[in-house]
C-alpha positions as CSV (number, residue, x, y, z in Angstrom):
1,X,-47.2,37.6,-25.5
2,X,-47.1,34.0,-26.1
3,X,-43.8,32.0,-25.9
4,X,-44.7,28.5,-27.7
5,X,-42.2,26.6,-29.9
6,X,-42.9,23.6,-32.0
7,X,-40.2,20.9,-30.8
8,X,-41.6,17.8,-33.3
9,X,-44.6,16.7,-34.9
10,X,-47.4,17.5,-32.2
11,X,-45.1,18.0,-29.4
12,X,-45.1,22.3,-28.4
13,X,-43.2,23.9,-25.6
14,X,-44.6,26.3,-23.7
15,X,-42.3,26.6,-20.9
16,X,-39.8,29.9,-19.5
17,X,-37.2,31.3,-18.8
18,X,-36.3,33.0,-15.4
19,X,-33.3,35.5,-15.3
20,X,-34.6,37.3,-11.6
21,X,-33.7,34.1,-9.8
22,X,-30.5,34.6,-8.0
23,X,-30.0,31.0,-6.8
24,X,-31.4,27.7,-8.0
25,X,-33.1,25.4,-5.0
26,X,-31.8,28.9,-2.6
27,X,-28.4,27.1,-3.1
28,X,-26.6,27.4,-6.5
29,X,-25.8,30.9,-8.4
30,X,-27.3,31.0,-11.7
31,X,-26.0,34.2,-13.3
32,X,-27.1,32.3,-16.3
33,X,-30.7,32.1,-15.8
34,X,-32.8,28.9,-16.0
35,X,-35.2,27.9,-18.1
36,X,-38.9,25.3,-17.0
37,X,-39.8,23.1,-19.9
38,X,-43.5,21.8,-20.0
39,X,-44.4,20.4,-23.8
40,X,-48.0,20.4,-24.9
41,X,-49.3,17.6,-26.8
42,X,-51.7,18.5,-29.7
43,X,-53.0,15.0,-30.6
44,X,-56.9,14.0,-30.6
45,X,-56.4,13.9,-26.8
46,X,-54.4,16.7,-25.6
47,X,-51.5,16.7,-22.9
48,X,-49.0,18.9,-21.1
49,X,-46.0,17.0,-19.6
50,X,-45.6,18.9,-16.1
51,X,-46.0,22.4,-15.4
52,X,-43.4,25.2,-14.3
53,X,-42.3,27.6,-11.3
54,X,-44.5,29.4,-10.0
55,X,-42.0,32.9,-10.9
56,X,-42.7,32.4,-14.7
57,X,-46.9,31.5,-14.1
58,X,-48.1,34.1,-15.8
59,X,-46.5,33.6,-18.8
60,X,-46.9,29.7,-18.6
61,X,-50.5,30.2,-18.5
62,X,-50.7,32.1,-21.2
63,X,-48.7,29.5,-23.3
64,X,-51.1,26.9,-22.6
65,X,-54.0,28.8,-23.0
66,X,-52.9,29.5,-26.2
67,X,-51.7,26.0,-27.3
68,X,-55.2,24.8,-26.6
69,X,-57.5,27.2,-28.1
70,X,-61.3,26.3,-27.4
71,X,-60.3,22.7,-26.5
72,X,-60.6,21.4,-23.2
73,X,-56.9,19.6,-21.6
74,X,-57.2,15.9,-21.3
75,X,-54.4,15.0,-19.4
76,X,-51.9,16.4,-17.1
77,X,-48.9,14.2,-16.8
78,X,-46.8,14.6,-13.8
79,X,-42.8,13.3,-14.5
80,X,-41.7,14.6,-11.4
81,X,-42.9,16.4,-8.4
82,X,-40.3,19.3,-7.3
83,X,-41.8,22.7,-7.1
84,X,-39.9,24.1,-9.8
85,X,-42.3,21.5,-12.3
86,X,-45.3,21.1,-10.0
87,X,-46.3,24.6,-8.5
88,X,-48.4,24.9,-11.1
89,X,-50.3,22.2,-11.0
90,X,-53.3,23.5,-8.6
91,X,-54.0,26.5,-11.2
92,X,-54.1,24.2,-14.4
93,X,-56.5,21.9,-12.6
94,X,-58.7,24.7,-11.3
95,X,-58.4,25.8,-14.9
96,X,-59.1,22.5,-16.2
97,X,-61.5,20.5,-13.7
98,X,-61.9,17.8,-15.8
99,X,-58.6,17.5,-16.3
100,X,-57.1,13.5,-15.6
101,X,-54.0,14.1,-13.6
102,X,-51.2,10.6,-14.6
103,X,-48.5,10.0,-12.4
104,X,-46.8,7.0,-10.2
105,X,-48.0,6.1,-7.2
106,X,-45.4,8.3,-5.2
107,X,-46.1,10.8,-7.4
108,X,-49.5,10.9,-5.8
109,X,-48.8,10.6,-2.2
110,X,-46.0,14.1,-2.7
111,X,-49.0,15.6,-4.4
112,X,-51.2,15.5,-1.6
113,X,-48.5,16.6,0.6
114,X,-48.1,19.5,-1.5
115,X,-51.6,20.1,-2.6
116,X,-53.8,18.6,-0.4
117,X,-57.0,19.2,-2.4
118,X,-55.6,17.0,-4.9
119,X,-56.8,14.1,-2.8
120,X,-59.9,15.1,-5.1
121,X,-58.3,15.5,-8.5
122,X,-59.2,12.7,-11.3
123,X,-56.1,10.6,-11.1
124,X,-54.5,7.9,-13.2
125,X,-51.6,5.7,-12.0
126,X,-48.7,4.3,-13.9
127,X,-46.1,2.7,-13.5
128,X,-43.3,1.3,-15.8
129,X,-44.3,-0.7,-18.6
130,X,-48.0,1.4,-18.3
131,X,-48.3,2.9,-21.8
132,X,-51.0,6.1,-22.3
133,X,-52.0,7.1,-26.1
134,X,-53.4,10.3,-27.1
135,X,-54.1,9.4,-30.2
136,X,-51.0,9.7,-33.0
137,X,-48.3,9.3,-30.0
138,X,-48.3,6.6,-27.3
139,X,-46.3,7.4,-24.3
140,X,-44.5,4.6,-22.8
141,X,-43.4,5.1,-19.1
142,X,-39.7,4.1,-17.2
143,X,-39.2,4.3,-13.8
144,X,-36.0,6.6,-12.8
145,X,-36.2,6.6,-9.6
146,X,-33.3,8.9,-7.8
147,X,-32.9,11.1,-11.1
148,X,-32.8,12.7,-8.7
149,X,-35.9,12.3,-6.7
150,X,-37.5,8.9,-5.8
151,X,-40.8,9.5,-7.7
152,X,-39.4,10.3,-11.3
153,X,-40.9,8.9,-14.4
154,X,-39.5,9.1,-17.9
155,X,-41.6,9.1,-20.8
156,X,-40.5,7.7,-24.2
157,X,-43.2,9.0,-27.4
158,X,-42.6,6.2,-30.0
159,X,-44.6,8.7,-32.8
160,X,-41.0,10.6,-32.5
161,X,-38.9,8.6,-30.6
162,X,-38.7,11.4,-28.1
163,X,-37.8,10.5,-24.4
164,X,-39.7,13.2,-21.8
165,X,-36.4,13.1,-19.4
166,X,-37.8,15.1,-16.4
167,X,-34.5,16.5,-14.6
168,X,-32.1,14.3,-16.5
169,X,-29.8,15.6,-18.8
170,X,-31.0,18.8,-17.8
171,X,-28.8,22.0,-17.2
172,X,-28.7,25.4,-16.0
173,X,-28.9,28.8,-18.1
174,X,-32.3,30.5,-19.8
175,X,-32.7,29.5,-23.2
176,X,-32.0,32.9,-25.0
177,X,-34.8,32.4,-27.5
178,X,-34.4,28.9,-29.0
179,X,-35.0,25.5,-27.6
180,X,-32.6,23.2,-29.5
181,X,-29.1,22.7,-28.4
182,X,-27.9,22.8,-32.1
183,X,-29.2,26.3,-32.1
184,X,-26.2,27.3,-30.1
185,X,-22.6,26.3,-29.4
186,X,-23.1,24.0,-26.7
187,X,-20.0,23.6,-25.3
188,X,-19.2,27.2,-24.9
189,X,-22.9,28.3,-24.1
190,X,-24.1,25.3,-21.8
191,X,-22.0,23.0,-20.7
192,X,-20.1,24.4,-17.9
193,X,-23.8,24.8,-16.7
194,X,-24.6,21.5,-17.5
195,X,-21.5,20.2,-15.5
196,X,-22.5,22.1,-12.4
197,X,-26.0,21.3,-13.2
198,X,-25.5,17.9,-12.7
199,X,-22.8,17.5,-10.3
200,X,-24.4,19.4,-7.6
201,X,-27.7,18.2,-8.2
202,X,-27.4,14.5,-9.2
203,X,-24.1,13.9,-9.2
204,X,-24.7,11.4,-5.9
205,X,-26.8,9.2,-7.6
206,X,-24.3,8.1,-10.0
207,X,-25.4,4.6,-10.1
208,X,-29.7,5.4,-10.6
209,X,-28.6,7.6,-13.1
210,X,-26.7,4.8,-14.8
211,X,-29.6,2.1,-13.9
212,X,-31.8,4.9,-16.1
213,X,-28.9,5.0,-18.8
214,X,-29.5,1.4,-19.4
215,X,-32.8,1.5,-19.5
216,X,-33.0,4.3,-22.0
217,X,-30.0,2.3,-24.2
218,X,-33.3,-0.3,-25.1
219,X,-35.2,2.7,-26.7
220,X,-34.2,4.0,-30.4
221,X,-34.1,7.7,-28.7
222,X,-33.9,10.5,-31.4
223,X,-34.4,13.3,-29.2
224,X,-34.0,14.6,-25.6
225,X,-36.6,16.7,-23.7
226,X,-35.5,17.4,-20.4
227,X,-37.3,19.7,-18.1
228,X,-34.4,22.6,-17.8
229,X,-32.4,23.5,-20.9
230,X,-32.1,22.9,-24.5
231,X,-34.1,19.7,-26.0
232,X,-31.4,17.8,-28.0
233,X,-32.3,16.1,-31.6
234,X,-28.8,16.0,-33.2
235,X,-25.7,14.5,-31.6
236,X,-27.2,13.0,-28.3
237,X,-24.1,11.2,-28.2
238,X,-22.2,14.4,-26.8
239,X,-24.4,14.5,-24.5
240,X,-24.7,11.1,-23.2
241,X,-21.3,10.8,-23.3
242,X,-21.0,13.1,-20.7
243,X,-23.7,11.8,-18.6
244,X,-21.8,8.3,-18.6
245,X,-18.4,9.7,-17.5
246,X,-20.3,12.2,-15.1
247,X,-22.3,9.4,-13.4
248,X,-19.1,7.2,-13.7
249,X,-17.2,9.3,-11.6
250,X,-14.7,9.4,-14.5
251,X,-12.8,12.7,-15.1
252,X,-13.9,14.6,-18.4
253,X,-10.4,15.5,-18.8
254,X,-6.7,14.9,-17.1
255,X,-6.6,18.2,-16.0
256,X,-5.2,19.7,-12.9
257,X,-7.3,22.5,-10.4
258,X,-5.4,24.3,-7.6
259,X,-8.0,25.1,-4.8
260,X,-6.6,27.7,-2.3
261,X,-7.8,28.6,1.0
262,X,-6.0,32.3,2.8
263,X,-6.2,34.3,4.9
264,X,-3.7,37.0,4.0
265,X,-2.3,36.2,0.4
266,X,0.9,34.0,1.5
267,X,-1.2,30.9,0.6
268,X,-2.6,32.5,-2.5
269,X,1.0,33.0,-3.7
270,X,1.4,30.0,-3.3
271,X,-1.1,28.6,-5.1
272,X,-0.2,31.0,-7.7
273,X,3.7,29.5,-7.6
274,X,2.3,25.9,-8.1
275,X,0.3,26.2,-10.9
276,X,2.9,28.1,-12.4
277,X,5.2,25.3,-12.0
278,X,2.9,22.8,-13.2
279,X,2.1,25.0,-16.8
280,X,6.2,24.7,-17.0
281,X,6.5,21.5,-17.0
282,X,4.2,21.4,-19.8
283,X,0.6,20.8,-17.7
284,X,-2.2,22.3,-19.8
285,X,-5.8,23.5,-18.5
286,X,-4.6,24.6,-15.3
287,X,-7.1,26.5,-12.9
288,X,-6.8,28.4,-9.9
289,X,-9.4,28.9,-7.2
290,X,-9.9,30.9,-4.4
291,X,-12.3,28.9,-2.1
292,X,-13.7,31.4,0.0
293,X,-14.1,33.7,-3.2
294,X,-15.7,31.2,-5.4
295,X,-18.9,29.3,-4.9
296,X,-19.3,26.0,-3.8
297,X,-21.0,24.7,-6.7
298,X,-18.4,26.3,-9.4
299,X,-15.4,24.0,-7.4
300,X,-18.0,20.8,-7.8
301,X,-18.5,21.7,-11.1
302,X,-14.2,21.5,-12.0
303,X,-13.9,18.7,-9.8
304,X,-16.0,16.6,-12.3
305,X,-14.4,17.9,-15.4
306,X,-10.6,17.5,-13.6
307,X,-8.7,14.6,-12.8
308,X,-6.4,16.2,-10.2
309,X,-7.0,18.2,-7.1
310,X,-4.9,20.7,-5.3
311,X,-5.5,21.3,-2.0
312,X,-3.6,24.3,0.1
313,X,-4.9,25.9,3.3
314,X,-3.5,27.3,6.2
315,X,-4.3,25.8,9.5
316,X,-7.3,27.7,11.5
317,X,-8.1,27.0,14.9
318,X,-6.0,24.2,15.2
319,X,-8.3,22.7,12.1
320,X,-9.0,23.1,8.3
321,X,-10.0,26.7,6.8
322,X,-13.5,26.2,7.4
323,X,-14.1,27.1,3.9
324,X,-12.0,24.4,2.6
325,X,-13.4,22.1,5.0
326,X,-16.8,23.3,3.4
327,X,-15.4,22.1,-0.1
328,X,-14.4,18.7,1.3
329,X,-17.5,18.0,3.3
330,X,-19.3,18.5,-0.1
331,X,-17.5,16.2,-2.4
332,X,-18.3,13.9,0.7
333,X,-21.8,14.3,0.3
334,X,-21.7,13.6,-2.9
335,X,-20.0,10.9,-3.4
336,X,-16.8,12.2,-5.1
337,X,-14.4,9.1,-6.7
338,X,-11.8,8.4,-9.1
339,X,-9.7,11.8,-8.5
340,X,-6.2,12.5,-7.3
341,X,-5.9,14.7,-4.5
342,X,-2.3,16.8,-3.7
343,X,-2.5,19.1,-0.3
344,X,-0.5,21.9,0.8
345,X,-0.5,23.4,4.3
346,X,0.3,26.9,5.5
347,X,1.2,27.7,9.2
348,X,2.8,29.7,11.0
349,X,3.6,27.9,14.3
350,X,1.6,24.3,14.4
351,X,0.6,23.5,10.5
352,X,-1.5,20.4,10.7
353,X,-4.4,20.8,7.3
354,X,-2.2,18.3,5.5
355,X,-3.1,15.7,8.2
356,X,-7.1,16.6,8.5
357,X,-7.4,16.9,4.8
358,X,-5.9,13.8,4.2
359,X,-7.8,12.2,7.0
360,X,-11.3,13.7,5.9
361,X,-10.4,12.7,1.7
362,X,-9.9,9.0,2.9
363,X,-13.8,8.1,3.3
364,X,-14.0,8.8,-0.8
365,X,-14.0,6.4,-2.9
366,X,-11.0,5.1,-5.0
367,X,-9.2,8.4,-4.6
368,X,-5.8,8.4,-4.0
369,X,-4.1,11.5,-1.6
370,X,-0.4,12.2,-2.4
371,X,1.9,11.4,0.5
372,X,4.2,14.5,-1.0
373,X,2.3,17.3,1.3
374,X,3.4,20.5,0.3
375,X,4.6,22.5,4.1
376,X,4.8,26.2,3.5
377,X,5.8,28.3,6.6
378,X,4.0,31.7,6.8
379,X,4.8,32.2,3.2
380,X,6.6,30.5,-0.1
381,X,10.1,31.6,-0.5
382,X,12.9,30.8,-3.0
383,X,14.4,28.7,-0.1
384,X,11.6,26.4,-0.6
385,X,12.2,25.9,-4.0
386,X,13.0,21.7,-4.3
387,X,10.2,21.6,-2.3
388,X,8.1,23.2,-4.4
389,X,9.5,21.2,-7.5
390,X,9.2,17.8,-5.7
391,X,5.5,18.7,-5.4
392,X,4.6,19.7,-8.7
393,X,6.7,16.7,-9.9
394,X,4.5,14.3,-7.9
395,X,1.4,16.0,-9.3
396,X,2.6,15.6,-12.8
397,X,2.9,12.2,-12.5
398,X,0.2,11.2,-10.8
């Protein structure tokens, strides 16, 4: 059955939702499903703004099939050229021969690699400033390059001052039936997903994704159309508010996130001990993690939303709980700043994971690493007590 919705005047989506997939890119759980946006343009020239994944063709095709009646697709516009928008690009164009095909010129080049018969497709390039009318709209393209791949285009329809995002302000979780983000509660139904969405997925290219901020700050935008998740056209400001203290590096709250590592419980207990401390003394928000038990992604997630990071692991082959190290090689790779580290070490002989977790946080950026290092032996008894106080105090004021 088909699955179009009407998101403005002439602008349709006929994307879907995919709840099979266990993990997004083969990396990040999404219990939550995800959703591929593609919006048809019914204008005197008609236009579809990328495809989908190939998991959700059938009813795709269907969709556009049906947006289009007995009229033939003019143009094919390619934003962005990972496989979860482009896989479908070879079946519309067999569908569609005379199809035009508008993208950049890197756009082109990760066709062919993709699809080499596109070599042969009609093609227009663009590039920013390049403007393409279909009649009542006229689709003004912006250059994003690293948002989050190198080829990405944004397009901005002045008819109703819509801006085609491609994976910007995009986020996790099928779409339940609606399509606008005032449809649903937001902050309970989405943004954790949009959090983990975007720190695991763009969160390195803080700066592009600012370059693209100010670009998009020149354009009277009324509504969001990213290519995962709701399309916003109330309150964008929520939403780019996040995006500027998410690309920022800046905390969403001065909150507090105890990440354990153990082997046996005695470091959990611990864990358990300190955050207990820290609610106390009057700490709100405070959340425990057990890293081997929790995804990777989830912890990148809190560590954009949290100000202050607990570390405690016990010492494993004379090194970090691989694990934790895990966790710390990933806010590495993406370029974690601004955030307070606190560690705590477990050992029963030779504890040393203060040490290497201090010495592997130092490459980040404008972080600062408590010189208060938590030392449990074996396991957290009343005995360590001051210890424990001293370290919760030094968290609190951080």
């Amino acid at each position: 059955m088909k699955g179009i919705k009407k998101v403005a005047d002439g602008i349709f989506w006929i994307g879907g939702s995919d709840r099979r997939l266990e993990r997004f890119e083969n990396i990040f759980p999404i219990p939550e499903g995800v959703s591929y946006n593609s919006y048809f343009i019914d204008d005197e020239k008609t236009a579809v703004f990328d495809t989908a994944d190939i998991t959700v063709a059938d009813q795709y095709i269907e969709n556009l099939k049906e947006a289009l009646g007995d009229r033939k697709l003019d143009y094919l516009i390619v934003l962005h050229m990972e496989p979860d928008h482009c896989s479908l690009i070879d079946k519309v164009v067999a569908l569609f021969p005379e199809v035009t095909v508008v993208g950049g010129k890197q756009t082109f080049t990760f066709m062919q690699q993709f699809f080499p018969q596109a070599q042969g497709f009609n093609k227009l390039e663009v590039k920013e400033g390049d403007t393409l009318s279909t009649g009542a709209h006229t689709f003004s393209f912006v250059a994003a390059p690293m948002v989050h791949w190198p080829e990405v285009l944004f397009a901005y329809d002045d008819k109703n001052k819509a801006l085609l995002s491609a994976d910007a302000f995009g986020t996790f979780g099928a779409l339940d039936g609606g399509i606008f983000a005032d449809e649903f509660d937001f902050e309970k139904d989405f943004l954790a997903s949009a959090r983990r969405y975007y720190a695991n997925i763009v969160g390195k290219y803080g700066p592009q994704v600012q370059a693209a901020l100010k670009k998009a700050a020149g354009l009277d935008i009324q509504m969001l159309l990213p290519l995962h998740g709701p399309v916003w056209r109330k309150d964008l400001d929520v939403l780019l508010g996040k995006y500027q203290k998410w690309s920022t590096y800046e905390s969403e709250e001065d909150s507090v996130i105890v990440v354990y590592g153990s082997l046996y419980g005695h470091t959990a207990s611990a864990a358990e001990a300190v955050a207990a401390s820290l609610r106390d003394k009057g700490v709100k928000g405070v959340k425990v993690y057990d890293v081997s038990g929790t995804d990777v992604s989830y912890l990148i997630g809190e560590v954009w939303r949290c100000r202050k990071i607990v570390l405690m692991c016990p010492t494993y082959n004379n090194g970090v709980y691989p694990p934790m190290e895990n966790f710390i090689n990933d806010m590495a790779a993406l370029g974690v700043q601004n955030r307070v580290f606190a560690l705590a070490q477990n050992g029963t002989w030779a504890p040393v994971t203060g040490k290497l977790m201090s010495e592997k946080l130092s490459g980040l950026k404008n972080v600062t690493v408590l010189e208060n290092v938590l030392t449990i032996k074996s396991a957290l008894h009343s005995s360590d007590a001051e210890a424990l106080n001293n370290f919760t105090d030094a968290i609190m004021n951080a």
